[in-house]
C-alpha positions in Angstrom: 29.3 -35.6 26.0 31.2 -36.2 22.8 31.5 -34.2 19.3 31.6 -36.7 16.0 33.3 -35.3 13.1 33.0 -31.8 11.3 33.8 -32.3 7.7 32.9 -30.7 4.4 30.2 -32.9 2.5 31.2 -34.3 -0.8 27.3 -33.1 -2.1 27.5 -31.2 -4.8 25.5 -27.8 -4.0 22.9 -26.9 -6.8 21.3 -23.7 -6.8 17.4 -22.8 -7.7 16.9 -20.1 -10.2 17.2 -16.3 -8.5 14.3 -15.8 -10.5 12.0 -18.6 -9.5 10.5 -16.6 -6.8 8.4 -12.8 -7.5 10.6 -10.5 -5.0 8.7 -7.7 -3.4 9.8 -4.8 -1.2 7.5 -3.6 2.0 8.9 0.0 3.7 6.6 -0.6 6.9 6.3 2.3 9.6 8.5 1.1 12.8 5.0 1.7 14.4 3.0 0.0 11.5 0.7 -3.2 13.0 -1.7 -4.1 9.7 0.9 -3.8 6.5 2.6 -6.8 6.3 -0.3 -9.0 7.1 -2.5 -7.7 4.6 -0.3 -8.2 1.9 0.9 -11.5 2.8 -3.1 -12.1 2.8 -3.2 -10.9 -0.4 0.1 -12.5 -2.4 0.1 -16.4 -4.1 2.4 -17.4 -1.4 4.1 -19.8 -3.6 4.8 -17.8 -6.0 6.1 -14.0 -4.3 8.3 -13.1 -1.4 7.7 -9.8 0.6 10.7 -8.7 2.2 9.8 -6.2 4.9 12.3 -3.1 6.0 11.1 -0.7 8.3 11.5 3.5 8.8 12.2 5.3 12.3 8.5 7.2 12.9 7.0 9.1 16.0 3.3 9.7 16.8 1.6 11.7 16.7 0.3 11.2 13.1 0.8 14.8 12.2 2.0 16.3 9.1 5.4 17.4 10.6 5.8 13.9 11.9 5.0 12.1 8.3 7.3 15.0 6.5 10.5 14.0 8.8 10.3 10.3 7.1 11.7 11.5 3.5 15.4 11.3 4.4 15.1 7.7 6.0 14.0 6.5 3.0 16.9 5.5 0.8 18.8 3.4 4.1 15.5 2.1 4.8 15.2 0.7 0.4 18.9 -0.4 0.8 18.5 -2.6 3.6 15.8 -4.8 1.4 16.9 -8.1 0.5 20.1 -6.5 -0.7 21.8 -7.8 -4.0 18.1 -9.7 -5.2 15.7 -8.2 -7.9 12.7 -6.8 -6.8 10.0 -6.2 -9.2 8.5 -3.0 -7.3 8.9 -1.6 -3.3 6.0 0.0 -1.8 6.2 2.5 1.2 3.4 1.5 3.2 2.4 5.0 4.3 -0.4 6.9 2.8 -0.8 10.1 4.3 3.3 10.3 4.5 3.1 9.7 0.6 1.1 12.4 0.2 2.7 15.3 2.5 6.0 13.9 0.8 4.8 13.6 -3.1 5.1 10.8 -4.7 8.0 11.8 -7.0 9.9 12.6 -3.4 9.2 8.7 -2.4 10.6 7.3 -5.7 13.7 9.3 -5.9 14.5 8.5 -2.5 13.9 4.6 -2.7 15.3 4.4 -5.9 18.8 5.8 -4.8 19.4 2.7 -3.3 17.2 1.0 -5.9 17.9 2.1 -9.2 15.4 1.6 -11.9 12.7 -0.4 -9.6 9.1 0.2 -9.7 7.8 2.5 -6.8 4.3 1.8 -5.8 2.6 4.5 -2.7 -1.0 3.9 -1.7 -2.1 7.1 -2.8 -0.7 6.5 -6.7 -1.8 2.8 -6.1 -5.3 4.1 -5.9 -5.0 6.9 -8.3 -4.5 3.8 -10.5 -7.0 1.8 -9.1 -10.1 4.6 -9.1 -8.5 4.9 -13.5 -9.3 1.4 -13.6 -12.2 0.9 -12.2 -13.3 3.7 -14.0 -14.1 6.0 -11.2 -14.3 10.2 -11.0 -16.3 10.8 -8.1 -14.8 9.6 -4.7 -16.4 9.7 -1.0 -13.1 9.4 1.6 -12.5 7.8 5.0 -9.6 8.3 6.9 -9.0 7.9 10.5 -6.6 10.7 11.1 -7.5 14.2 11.8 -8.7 16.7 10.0 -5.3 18.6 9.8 -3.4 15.3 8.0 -6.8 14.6 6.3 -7.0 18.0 4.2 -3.9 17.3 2.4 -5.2 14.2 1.3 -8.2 15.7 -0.2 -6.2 18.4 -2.1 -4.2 15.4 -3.6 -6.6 13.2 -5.4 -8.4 16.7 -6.3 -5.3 17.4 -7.6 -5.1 14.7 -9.9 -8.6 15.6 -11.2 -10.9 13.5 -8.9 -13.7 14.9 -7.9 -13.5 14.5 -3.6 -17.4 15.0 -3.0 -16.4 14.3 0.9 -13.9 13.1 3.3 -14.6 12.4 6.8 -11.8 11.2 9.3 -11.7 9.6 12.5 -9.4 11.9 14.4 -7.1 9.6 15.8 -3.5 10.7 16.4 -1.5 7.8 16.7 -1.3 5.0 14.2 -1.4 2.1 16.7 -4.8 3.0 17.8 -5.5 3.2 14.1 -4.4 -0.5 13.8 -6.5 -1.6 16.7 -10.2 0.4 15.1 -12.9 -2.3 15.6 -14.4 -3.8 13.1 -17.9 -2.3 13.7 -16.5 1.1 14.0 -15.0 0.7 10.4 -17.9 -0.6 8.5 -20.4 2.0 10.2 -18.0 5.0 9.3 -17.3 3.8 5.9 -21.1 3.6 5.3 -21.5 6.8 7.0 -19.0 8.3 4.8 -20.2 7.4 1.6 -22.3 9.4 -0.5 -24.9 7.8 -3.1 -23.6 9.8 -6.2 -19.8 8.8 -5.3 -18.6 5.9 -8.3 -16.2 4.7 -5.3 -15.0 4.6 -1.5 -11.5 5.1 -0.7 -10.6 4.1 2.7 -6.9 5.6 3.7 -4.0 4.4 6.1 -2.1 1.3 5.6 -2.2 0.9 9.5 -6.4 0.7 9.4 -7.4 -3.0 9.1 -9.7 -2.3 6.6 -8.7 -5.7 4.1 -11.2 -7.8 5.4 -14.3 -5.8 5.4 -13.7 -5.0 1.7 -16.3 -7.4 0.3 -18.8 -6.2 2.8 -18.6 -3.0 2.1 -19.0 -3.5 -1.5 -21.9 -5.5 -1.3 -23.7 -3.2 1.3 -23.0 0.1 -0.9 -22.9 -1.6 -4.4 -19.9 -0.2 -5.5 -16.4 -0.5 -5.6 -14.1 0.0 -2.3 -10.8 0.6 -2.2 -8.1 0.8 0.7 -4.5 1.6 1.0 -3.0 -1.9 1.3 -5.5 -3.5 -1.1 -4.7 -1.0 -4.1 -1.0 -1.3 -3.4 -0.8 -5.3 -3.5 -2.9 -5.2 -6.6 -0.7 -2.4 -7.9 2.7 -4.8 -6.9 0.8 -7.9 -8.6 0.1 -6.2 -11.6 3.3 -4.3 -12.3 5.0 -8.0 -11.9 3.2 -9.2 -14.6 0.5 -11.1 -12.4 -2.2 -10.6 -14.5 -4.7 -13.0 -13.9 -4.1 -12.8 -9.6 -7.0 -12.8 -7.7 -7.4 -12.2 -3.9 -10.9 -13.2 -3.3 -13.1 -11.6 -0.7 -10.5 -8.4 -1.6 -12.8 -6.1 -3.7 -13.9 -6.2 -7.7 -10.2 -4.4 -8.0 -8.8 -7.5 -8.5 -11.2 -8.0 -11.4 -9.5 -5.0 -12.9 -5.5 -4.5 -14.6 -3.1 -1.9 -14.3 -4.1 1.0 -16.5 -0.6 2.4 -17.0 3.2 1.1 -19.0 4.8 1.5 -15.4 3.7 2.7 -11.3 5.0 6.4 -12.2 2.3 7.3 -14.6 0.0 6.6 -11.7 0.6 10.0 -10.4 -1.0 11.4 -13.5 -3.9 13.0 -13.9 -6.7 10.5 -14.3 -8.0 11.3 -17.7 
């Protein structure tokens, strides 16, 4: 065996634009199965990156268990595609979002971020039910009751009208990943209720994406789920206006109601 010369090449190096690529930031669960996919599903690939950290979690999926993610946070932002602009970071956990708040989320994410947009499923589809023009909400989840009420008390919160939620009961967030496909289109019918203006599906972990379009056509009306209102929340806040994911829900028929992600936690007026 032989080795030919090592030498530096007399190529001039030319650099593309930083900017010629969108740059998103994903804070997945270490035990998250369905995040990353969706939104890659859900992105114009040649257009935006999604650079992917993930946070130290432990089932079960219990509100104690979602509370003790809040100080990970900020190592988990800073380790995101350090030293690149990012248009927005999402952390891809909606029942944590809600036991935390989603003021909590953005201060801790933007301590290692400063000044980037904070998107969290629940403020994503706060956003999303104020611009589809929606009060009156039916909601599926698949945890228990126990991390199901606060979820309820949120959006009622934010002056949604929660005419039901009904849960799954499941416990840990792998199983929630692996929910069949039957199982998730008969309990989303189940759940809904004919005077709800929308159905909000929870947990970014719940392969929900691809059943969007079905649902809406079988319940003629709107359907939203954690990882499809956060994408479209991302897309919008980076000025993709006119981005459509197709097959994805009439959300992406619809843009971003607010000047920036924060006002998302608002109450919807």
């Amino acid at each position: 065996m032989s080795i030919g010369p090592v030498s530096l090449s007399g190529q001039a190096v030319r650099l593309d634009n930083p900017d010629s690529f969108i740059r998103f930031g994903l804070i997945a669960l270490a035990t998250d199965l369905t995040s990353e996919h969706d939104f890659y599903r859900q992105m114009p690939q040649e257009r935006v990156a999604t650079h992917v950290s993930r946070v130290a979690y432990e089932n079960p999926t219990s509100v104690e268990n979602l509370a003790k993610m809040a100080p990970r946070l900020t190592d988990a932002a800073g380790l995101i595609a350090p030293g690149e602009t990012l248009r927005a970071i999402c952390y891809s956990c909606t029942a944590a979002s809600v036991v935390i708040g989603d003021d909590k989320v953005r201060a801790a994410i933007q301590q290692a971020r400063p000044g980037v947009e904070v998107v969290t499923p629940p403020g994503a589809a706060l956003a999303a039910f104020r611009a589809l023009g929606a009060r009156r909400i039916s909601i599926l989840t698949p945890y228990t009751v126990e991390t199901s009420t606060p979820m309820a008390a949120y959006f009622a919160a934010q002056g949604l009208d929660v005419l039901n939620l009904e849960c799954l009961g499941l416990k840990d967030d792998r199983e929630m990943a692996r929910v069949s496909s039957r199982t998730i289109i008969d309990a989303a019918i189940a759940a809904h209720r004919e005077e709800a203006e929308a159905v909000f599906i929870s947990c970014t972990n719940l392969p929900v994406l691809e059943h969007i379009g079905e649902l809406e056509k079988r319940l003629g009306k709107p359907v939203v789920s954690s990882n499809q209102a956060s994408a479209w929340a991302m897309a919008r806040l980076a000025g993709l206006a006119d981005h459509k994911s197709p097959g994805h829900g009439v959300l992406y028929d619809r843009q971003w109601p607010f000047s920036k992600a924060s006002q998302a936690t608002g109450e919807i007026a």
